[in-house]
N, C-alpha and C positions, 0 to 999 in steps of 0.2 A: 351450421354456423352458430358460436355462442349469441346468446339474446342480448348484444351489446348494444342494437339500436333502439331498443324500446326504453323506452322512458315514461313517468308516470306526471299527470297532468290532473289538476282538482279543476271542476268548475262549479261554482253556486253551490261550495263544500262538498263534491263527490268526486271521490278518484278515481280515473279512466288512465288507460294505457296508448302508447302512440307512438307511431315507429320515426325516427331522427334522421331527416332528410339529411338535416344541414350539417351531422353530426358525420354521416357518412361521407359526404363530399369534405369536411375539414379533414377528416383523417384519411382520404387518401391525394392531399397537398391541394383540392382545388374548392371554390366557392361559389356556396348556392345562387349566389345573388346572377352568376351567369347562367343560370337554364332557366331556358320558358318554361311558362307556370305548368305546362300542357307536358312536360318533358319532368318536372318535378311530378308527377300525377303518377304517369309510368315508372318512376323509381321507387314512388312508396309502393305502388302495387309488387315489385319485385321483389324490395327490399325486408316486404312485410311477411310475404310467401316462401322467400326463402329461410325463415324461418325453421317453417313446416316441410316443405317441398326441396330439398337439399340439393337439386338438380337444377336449381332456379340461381342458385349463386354464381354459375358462371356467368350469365348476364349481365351481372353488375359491374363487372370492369367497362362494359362497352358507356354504359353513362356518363363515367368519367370525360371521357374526350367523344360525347356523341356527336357533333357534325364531321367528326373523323371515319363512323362509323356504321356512314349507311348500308355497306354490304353486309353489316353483322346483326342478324335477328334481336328480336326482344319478344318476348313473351305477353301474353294478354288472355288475362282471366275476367274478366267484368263481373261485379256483382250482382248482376239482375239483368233480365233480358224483356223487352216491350216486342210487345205484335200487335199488328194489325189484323182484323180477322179476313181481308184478301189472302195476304199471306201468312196468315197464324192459321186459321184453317189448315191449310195444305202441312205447315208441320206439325198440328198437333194429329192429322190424319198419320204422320210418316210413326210418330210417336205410338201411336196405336198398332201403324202396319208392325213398327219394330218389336211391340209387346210379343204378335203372334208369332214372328221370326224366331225371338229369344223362347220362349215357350216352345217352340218346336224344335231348338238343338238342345232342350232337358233343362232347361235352367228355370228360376223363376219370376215370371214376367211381373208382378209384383214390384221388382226393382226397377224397373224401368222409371223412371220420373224425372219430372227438372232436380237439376240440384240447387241452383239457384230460385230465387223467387221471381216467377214471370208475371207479368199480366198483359193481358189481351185486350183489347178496347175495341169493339165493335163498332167502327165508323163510316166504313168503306160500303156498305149496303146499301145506304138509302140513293135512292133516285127521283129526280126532279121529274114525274109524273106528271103531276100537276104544278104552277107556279102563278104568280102574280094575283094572287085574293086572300082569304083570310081563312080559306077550306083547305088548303093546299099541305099544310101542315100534317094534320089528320089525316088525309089523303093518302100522302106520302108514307105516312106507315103502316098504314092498312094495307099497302100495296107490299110494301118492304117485308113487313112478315107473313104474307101469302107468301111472294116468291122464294125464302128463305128461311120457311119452317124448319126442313130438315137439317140445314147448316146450324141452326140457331139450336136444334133438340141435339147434335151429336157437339155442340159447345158447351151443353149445360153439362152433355153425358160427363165432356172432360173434365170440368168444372170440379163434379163429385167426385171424378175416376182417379184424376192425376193429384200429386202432393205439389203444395208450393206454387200451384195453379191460381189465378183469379181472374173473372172475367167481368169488364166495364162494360152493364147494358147498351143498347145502343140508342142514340137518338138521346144520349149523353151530353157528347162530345167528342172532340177531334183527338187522336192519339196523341200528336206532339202538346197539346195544349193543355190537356190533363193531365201529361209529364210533366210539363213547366210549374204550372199552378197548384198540383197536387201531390202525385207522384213522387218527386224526388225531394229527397232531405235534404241533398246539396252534402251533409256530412253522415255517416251510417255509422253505426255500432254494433258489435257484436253482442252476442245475450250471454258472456262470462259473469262471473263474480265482479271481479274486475274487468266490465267492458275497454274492449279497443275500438278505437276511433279511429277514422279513415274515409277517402275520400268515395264518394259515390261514382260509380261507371257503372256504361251500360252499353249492350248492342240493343238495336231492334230491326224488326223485318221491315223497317221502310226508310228510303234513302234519308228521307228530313229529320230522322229522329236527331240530328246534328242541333235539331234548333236546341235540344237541352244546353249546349256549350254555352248560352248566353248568361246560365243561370252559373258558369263555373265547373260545372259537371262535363266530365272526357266524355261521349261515347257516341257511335255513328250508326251508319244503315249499315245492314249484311244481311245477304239471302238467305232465304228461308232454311236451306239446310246448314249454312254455319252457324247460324241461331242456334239450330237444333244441337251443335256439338255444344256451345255454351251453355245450352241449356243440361247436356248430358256431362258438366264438370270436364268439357276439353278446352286446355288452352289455344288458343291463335298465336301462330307465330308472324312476325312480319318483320320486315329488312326496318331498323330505326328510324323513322321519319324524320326528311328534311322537314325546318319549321320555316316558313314566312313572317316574317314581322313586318306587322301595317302597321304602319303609325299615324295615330290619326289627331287630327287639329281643328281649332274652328268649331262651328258649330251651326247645325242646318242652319239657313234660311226660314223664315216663316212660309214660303209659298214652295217646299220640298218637305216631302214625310219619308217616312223610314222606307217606304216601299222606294219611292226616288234613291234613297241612297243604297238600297239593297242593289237592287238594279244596275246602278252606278260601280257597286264593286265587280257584281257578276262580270260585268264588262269589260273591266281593267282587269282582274285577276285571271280570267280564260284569257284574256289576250298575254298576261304576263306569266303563263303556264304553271299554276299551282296541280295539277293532277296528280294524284295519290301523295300530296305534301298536307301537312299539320297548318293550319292559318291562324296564327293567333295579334289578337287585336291587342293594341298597347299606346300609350302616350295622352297629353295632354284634352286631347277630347271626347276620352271617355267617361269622365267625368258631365258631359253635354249629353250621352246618353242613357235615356233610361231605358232599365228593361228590359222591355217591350219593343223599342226598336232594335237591341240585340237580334233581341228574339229573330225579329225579321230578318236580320243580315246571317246567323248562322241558319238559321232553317235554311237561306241558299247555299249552303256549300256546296252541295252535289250539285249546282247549277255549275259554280265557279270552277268544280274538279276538283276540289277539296276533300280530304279524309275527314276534315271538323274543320270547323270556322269557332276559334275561342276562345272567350271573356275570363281573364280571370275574376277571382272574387275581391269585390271591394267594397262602398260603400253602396253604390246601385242594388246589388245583392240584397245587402241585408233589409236596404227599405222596400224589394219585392219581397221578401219573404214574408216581412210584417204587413207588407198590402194585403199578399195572399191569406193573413190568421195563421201563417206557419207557429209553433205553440213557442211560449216565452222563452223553455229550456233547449230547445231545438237550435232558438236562434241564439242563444248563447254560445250552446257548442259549435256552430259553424263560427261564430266569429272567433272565439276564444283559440278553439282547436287552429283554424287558417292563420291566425297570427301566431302562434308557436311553432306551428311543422312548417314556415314561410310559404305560406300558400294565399298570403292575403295582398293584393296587389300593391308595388310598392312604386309608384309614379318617380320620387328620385334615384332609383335604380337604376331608369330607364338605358343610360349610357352604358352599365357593367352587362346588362343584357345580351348574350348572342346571340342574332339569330341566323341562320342558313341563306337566307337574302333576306331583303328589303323594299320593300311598298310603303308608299309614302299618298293622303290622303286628303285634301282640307276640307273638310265639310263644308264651309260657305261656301264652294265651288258646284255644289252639286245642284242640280237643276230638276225641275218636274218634268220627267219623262215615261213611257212605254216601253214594252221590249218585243222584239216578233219579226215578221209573221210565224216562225218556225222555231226559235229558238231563243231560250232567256234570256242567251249572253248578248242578242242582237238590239243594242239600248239606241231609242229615237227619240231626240229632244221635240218636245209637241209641235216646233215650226216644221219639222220633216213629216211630220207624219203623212199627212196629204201624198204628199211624193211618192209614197211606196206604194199607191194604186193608180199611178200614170201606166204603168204596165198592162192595163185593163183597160183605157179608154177606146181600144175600137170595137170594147162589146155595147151592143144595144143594153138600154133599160131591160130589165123584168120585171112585170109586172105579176103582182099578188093581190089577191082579194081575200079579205078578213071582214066576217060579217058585213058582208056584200057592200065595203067598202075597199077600191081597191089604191093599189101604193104601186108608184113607178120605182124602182129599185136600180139603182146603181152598185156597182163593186168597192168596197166599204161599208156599203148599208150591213147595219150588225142585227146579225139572225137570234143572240145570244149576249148578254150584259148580266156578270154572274159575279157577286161578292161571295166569295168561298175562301176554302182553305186554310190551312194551321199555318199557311204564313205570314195574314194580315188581319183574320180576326181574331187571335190573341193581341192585338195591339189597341187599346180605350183611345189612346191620343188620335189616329186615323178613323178606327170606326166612329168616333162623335164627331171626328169633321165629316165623313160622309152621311152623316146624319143631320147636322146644321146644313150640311147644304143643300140637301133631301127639305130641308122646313125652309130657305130662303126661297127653291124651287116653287115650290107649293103655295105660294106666299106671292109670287110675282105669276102665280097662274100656268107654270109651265106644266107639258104631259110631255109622256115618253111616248113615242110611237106605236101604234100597235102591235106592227110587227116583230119587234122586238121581244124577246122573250126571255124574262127579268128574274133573277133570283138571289135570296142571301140565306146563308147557309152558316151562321155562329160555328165558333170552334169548341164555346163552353155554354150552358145555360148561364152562368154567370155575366154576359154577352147581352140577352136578353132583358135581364133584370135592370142593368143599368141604364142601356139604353131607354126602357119604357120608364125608369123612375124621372128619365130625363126631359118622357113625351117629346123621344125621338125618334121610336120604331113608329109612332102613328104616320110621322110624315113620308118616313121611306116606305110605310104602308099605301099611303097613298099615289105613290108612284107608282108602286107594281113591286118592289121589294121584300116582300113580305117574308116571312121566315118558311123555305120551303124542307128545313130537318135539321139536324145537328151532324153533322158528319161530310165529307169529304168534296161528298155530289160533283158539280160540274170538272173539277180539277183533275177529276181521276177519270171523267169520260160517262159521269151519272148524269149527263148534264138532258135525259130524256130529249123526246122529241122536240123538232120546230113549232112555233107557231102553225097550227091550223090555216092550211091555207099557205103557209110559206115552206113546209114540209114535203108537201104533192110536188110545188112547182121546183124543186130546188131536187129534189131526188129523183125528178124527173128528168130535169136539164143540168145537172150539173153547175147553177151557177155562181159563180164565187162569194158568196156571204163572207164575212167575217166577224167577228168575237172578241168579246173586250172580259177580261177577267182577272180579279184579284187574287191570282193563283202563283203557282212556282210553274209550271211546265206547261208547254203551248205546242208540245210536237205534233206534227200531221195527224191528223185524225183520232187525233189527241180526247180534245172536249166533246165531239160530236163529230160522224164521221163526212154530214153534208157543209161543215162549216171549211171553208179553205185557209183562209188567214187570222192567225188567233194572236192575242199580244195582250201583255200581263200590264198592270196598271194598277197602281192604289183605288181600294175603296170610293174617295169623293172624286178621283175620274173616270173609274166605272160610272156613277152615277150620271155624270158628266156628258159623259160619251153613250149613256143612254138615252140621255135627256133628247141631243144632240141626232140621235137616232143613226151615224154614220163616224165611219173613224177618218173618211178625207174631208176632212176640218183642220183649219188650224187653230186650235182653239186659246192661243195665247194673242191672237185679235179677232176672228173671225165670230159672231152672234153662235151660240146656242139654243136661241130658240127667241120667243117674242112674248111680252106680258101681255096685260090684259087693255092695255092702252096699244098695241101695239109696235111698242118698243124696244129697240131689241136687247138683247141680255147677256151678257157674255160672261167666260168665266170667274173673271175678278168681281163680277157682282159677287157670286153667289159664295165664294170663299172663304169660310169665317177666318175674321183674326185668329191670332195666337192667342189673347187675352179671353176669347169665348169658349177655345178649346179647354183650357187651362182652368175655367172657374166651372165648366159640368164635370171636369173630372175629380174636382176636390169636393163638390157637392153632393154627386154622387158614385163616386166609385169608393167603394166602404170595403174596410176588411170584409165585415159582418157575411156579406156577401157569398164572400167566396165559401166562409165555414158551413155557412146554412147550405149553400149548394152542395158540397164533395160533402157532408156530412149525410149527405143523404140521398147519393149518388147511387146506390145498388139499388134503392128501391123505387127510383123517378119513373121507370118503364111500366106500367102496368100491365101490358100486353106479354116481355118478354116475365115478370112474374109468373105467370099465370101460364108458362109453359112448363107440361110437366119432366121432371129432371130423373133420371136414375143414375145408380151407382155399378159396373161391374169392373173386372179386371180387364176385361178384352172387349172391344166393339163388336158388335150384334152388327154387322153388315147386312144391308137390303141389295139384294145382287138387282133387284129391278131400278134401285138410285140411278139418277143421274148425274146428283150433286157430290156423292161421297163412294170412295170404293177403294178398295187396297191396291195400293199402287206397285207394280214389279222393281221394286230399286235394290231390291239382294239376288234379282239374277245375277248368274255369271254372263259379261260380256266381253267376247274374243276381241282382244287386243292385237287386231289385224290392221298393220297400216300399208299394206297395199291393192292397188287397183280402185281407189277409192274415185266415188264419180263425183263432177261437182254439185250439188243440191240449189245453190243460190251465189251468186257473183253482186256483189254488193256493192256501192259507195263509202261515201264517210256520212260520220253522223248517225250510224245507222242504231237505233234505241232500240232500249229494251221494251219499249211499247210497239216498235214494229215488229221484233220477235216473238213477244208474245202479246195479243193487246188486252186489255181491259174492259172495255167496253163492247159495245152493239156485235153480237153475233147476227148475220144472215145468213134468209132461208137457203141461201145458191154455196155457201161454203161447206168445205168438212164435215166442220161443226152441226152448221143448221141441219145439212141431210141427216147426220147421226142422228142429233137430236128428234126430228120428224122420224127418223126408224126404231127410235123409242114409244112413241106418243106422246111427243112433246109439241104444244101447238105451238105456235109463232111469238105470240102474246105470251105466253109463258117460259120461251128461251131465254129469259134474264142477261146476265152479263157473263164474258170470261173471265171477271174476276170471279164473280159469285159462284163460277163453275169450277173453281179450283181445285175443289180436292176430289173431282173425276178426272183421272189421268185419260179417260176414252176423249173427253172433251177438249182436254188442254193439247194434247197432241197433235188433233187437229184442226187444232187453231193457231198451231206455232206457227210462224213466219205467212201469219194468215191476213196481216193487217191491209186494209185497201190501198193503206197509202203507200206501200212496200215497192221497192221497183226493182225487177229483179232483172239484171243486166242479159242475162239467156234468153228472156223475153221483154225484151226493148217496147214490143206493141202494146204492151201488156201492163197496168197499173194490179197490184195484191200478189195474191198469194198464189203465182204460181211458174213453172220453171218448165224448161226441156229435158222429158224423159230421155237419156241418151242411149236406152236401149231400145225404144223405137222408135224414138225422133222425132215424137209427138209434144206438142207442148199440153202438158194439166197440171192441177194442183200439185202442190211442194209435197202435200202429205201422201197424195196417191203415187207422187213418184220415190216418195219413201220407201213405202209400201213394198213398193216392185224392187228398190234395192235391195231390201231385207229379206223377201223370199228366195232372191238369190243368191243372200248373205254376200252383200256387197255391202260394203261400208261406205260413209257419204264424208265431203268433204265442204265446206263453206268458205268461200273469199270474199276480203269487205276490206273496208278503206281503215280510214283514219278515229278514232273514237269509237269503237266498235264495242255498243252495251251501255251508253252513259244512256242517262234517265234513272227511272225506278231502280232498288233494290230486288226485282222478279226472278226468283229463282226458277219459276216455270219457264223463264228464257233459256236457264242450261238445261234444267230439266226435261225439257220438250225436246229440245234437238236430239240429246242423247236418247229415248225415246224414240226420235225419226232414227236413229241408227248414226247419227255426224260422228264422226269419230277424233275430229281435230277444223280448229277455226283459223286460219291464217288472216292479219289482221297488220295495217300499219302501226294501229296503235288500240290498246285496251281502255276502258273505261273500269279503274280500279274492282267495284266490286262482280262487277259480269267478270272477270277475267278469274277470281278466285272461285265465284260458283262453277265455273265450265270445270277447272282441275276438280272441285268437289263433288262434281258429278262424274266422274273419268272422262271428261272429254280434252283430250291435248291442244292450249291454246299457244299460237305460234307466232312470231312477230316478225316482219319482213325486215332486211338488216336497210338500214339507213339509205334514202337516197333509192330504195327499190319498193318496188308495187306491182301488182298484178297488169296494167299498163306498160311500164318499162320493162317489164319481163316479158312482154309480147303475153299470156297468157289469157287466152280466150273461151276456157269454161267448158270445151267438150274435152280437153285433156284425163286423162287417168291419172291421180296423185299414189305415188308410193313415197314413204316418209322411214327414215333413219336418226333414230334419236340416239347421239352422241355428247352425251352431258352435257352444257351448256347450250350447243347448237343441236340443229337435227338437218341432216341431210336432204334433201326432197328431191324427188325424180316427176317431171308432168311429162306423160307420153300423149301425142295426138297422132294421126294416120300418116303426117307428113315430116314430124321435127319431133326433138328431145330436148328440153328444157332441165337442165340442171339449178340449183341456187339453194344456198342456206338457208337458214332462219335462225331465230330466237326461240330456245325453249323457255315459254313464260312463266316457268316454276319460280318463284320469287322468295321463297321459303323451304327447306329440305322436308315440310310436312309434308307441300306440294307433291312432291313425288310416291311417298307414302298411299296418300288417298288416291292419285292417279291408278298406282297400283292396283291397288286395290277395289280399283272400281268407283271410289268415290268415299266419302267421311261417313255416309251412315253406314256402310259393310264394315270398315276402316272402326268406329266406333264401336260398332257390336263387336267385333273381333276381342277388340282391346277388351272389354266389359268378361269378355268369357273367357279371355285367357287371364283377367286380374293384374293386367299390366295398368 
């Protein structure tokens, strides 16, 4: 294609290049001013590419009329990819396994690397060991790099090994908040003579990296191994996204924060079915939001079912950039650049805008609320709360002794009161209310219970600093708040043990504690696996509701506690105005701040310093590791799909945390025995995440999660199934096991949602692994359904109005399977009946099929790589 869309652009007298959105839609008869800014993103990325890439110009007609055009692909190349080291570990292990691969069919493993620029932010490892005093911090990492020496030495190894690599100490900061604040340009340039300009995108290996959308920036979660083809210069194909337009009005209330209205959308948008659609926010009351509460509201996309939740760039933007010391000619060129390529939000446009439907929002409507016990989208205005543990009232008290004081305990009493997470501490305006009311508490004499077991966990040091310039971390000090790491902890299931004393009696009886947490996700055995009912909440009602010691309260009349006269306190005592929030944040929340922190962000760790680094081409494997080992993903695997048995018979809802979990390995699963036939003590089995890149571990840990119900064994709560070759009920992975020596392939049934939660690629990766050869499901959770094709596992979709119920199917059937282009045939045989019925082949993309082929994207990628295609 001639270079007729580039046009050249001066800023602060220097000429840069930029390819003409608006130029492209006038000349072929239609106008910018109708596509979502999310939808302009994707056309410069095509429009820019095809350039170079001549193959990329058929694409461009689909822009033109794209709500016409969702059966018709679009390409996606992102300019940088973000990890987490849960799941950046495990690819930069695959990156390494693929060195040796490519090295072994004669080529030069040398070339292996990102092509892209990645970085990895180490957050996901620390765990709440200790919590509630002023040791707990130190503590917490001296534990953290005991257990994760080896991870952290084969990080460093990549560090020096791989090009284009960079890796964020840990005990830092949280992935998404180091993107928001530091990380992204918001506009990128090329290193030409004459730079081009263009918009910043990205994938990364964890579902929330969606919160960058708030900042104007495209890019979402994707599994670990589609990272890895971005990272290896492969584009993504996907069918055109429908887009949502919310339009939003009003403006909170003072006694609702961004967490309430985060909340507030999860809950209208999952009910109004945004799932693998584009959400982009628009209208009048965006201008009422800063930031920071973006922030909050795209970090939940993947709660809502969202591809992205996002902001275009306008004024909000550019006064975070200059909050965060983004440098003067940076913010020049995103302003400058966003208003010429029409990228800068245009509020009277609002009407020429299309979008695919329509949600409609008023902020003053939104109320302080909770979400739970199980699920984000499930929103409790604080008068219900109480209600959801009438379900419990014919259990007796439990009683717990804590320093030989003991506490009658009822169901609500919270084992756990945990401010965490990259979705509410990047926000100043919520964390300094829950810090004024952390200092009113303190101040009218309130304690938190002792059984409760208290932590905060910043997303930046930057977090830190202001708070204590505020002398407001002393007060939430004083509660038991204290700062127990920088990184992810309770949200992801670091959330360590119970209280001492409420630990023994709760893991002994089973009885229902519950959790109160400023997190994104609350699924079963989510945060801790003795905790029953967990439910997300802003910052000052964590605090709140610890104070409070119990979540059956109602706490919009009901006392939280009693001062020191006796009297009682409720929560509109302790709730700072708007006007107190509002003048510590102009006091002290400073650029300054942020540049002194990220400017000197590689060297904050001392501990990970002072661990020694080398450089080679190929990894020096320890065949004795636990933590690390070459994992088999360039076998050949027979693409048999008959006689398959069924492995697990599922419900809906079923997460990628119950497929694969994160958290608390025991000594009685899989895992724990392997690990004990290692020498591995108890105390030192760390977590399934931190165990990610030993595929001996993660395999027997798939579908290993306690909270898992596996409909074959109804009596049965975790991980395990009916062997149907001898009618035994055991583990999921020992009846693997028995399938595979008899090179029987397995098959998995499950409901509705099948994979929403995390971005965990070790959820396809383990099945495939276990031998599953295909997942029949009512409905997919966007990115689990692209990792299973990327691993070859054939994901299948029951046609409309059918289910493993209505089909009569009952799980000791034999499945054989017939894939006939769109649909696939399926035969269930049992001893008495023949079951016929279609499906859905969930190939969504014609790459789909490619990698299925082929085994999956990383064989699929080496191939290409050595053939030069």
């Amino acid at each position: 294609m001639p270079d007729t869309y580039s046009n050249d652009i001066v800023i602060d007298g220097k000429k840069y290049k930029y390819y003409n959105i608006d130029k492209f839609m006038v000349d072929h008869g239609k106008k910018i001013q109708e596509l979502p800014y999310s939808i302009r993103i994707l056309l410069e990325l095509t429009l820019r590419r095809s350039e170079t890439h001549t193959e990329m110009q058929q694409f461009l007609s689909n822009f033109l009329d794209w709500d016409q055009k969702h059966d018709h692909d679009i390409p996606y190349k992102p300019e940088r990819v973000i990890l987490q080291d849960f799941t950046g570990v495990p690819a930069l292990v695959d990156l390494a396994a693929m060195r040796e691969e490519y090295e072994a069919r004669g080529q030069n493993p040398d070339e292996i690397n990102p092509d892209v620029p990645v970085h990895l932010v180490i957050d996901h490892s620390v765990q709440v060991d200790m919590a509630g005093n002023e040791d707990a911090f130190e503590y917490n990492i001296k534990q953290e790099f005991k257990r994760n020496r080896e991870r952290y030495l084969f990080l460093k190894w990549a560090q020096e090994s791989f090009d284009n690599l960079s890796v964020i100490p840990p005990d830092t900061g949280i992935i998404h908040q180091v993107n928001l604040e530091y990380l992204s340009s918001v506009i990128r340039q090329s290193d030409d003579s004459v730079p081009t300009l263009f918009p910043d995108t990205l994938v990364g290996t964890d579902s929330h990296t969606t919160m960058i959308n708030a900042l104007g920036v495209l890019g979402w979660g994707v599994g670990g191994i589609e990272a890895e083809a971005s990272m290896l210069g492969q584009e993504s194909y996907f069918p055109m996204p429908q887009v949502v337009g919310v339009y939003l009005t009003g403006e909170l209330p003072t006694t609702a924060t961004a967490t309430d209205l985060a909340l507030t959308l999860t809950h209208v948008l999952r009910d109004f079915n945004v799932v693998g659609k584009f959400v982009e926010f628009y209208g009048p009351g965006l201008k009422n939001l800063p930031l920071a509460n973006r922030a909050t509201i795209s970090n939940m996309a993947p709660e809502y079912g969202a591809t992205c939740g996002f902001f275009p760039i306008d004024q909000q933007t550019i006064d975070y950039l200059r909050l965060t010391d983004r440098t003067k000619d940076q913010i020049e060129i995103v302003e400058a650049y966003a208003r010429e390529n029409s990228l800068i939000y245009q509020e009277n446009q609002d009407s020429q805008r299309k979008y695919s439907e329509y949600v409609e929002l008023d902020l003053s409507e939104v109320e302080s609320s909770v979400a739970g016990p199980k699920r984000p989208q499930d929103l409790v205005k604080l008068p219900q709360l109480a209600q959801q543990f009438r379900k419990y009232d014919e259990l007796d008290d439990c009683v717990v002794s804590i320093d030989e004081n003991n506490f009658q305990l009822r169901p609500g009493a919270l084992g756990i009161a945990a401010i965490t997470s990259c979705t509410n501490t990047s926000n100043p305006e919520i964390l300094i209310t829950a810090g004024l009311l952390a200092k009113k508490a303190v101040e009218n004499g309130l304690k938190i219970p002792e059984y409760v077991k208290t932590s905060f966990a910043p997303g930046s040091r930057v977090v830190t600093e202001y708070l204590a310039a505020a002398k407001l971390q002393k007060y939430l000090d004083d509660l038991g708040f204290n700062i127990v790491g920088y990184g992810c902890t309770t949200c992801i299931g670091n959330s360590g043990k119970l209280k001492d004393g409420v630990q023994e009696v709760v893991a002994e009886t089973g009885y229902p504690l519950a959790a109160i947490e400023s997190g994104n996700r609350n699924f079963e055995g989510r945060v801790n696996p003795l905790i029953k009912d967990t439910y997300l909440a802003s910052p000052p009602l964590v605090v709140a509701y610890a104070l409070a010691g119990t979540l059956d309260i109602d706490l919009s009349k009901e006392a939280l506690g009693y001062n020191q006269k006796q009297e009682p306190v409720y929560l509109t005592d302790l709730w700072p105005a708007a006007e107190e929030v509002s003048e510590v944040i102009h006091k002290y929340l400073k650029p300054s701040l942020f540049s002194k922190n990220y400017g000197n962000i590689f060297k904050q760790n001392a501990s990970w310093n002072a661990l020694p680094s080398t450089k080679s081409t190929n990894y020096n494997w320890d065949k004795k590791s636990t933590y690390l080992a070459s994992p088999p993903l360039f076998e050949k695997n027979e693409k048999k799909l008959t006689g398959l048995r069924v492995l697990a018979k599922l419900g809906d809802s079923i997460t990628t945390d119950h497929i694969s979990p994160a958290g608390f390995i025991g000594q009685r699963t899989p895992a724990g025995k392997y690990l004990l036939s290692r020498g591995v003590k108890p105390q030192d089995f760390n977590s399934y995440g931190s165990r990610r890149g030993n595929h001996e571990v993660m395999i027997r840990g798939t579908l290993a999660n306690i909270r898992l119900q596996n409909q074959l064994t109804p009596d049965k709560q975790g991980g395990f199934t009916k062997n149907w070759l001898t009618g035994e009920e055991t583990t999921i992975y020992d009846a693997a096991m028995s399938y595979r020596a008899k090179k029987i392939g397995s098959i998995i049934l499950a409901g509705k949602d099948y994979g929403m939660g995390s971005s965990r690629d070790w959820a396809a990766k383990g099945v495939q692994l276990l031998g599953v050869k295909a997942v029949i499901a009512e409905s997919f959770e966007r990115i689990h359904r692209s990792n299973l094709v990327m691993m070859g596992v054939l994901p299948l979709q029951y046609l409309p109005n059918e289910n493993a119920q209505s089909l009569k199917l009952d799980g000791a059937e034999s499945f054989s399977i017939e894939l006939d282009g769109k649909y696939a045939h399926v035969t269930a045989k049992s001893s008495n009946k023949i079951t016929k019925f279609d499906v859905v082949s969930r190939f969504d993309a014609p790459i789909d099929i490619k990698y299925y082929q082929t085994n999956g994207i990383l064989p699929y990628v080496l191939e290409k790589k050595i053939s030069g295609n």
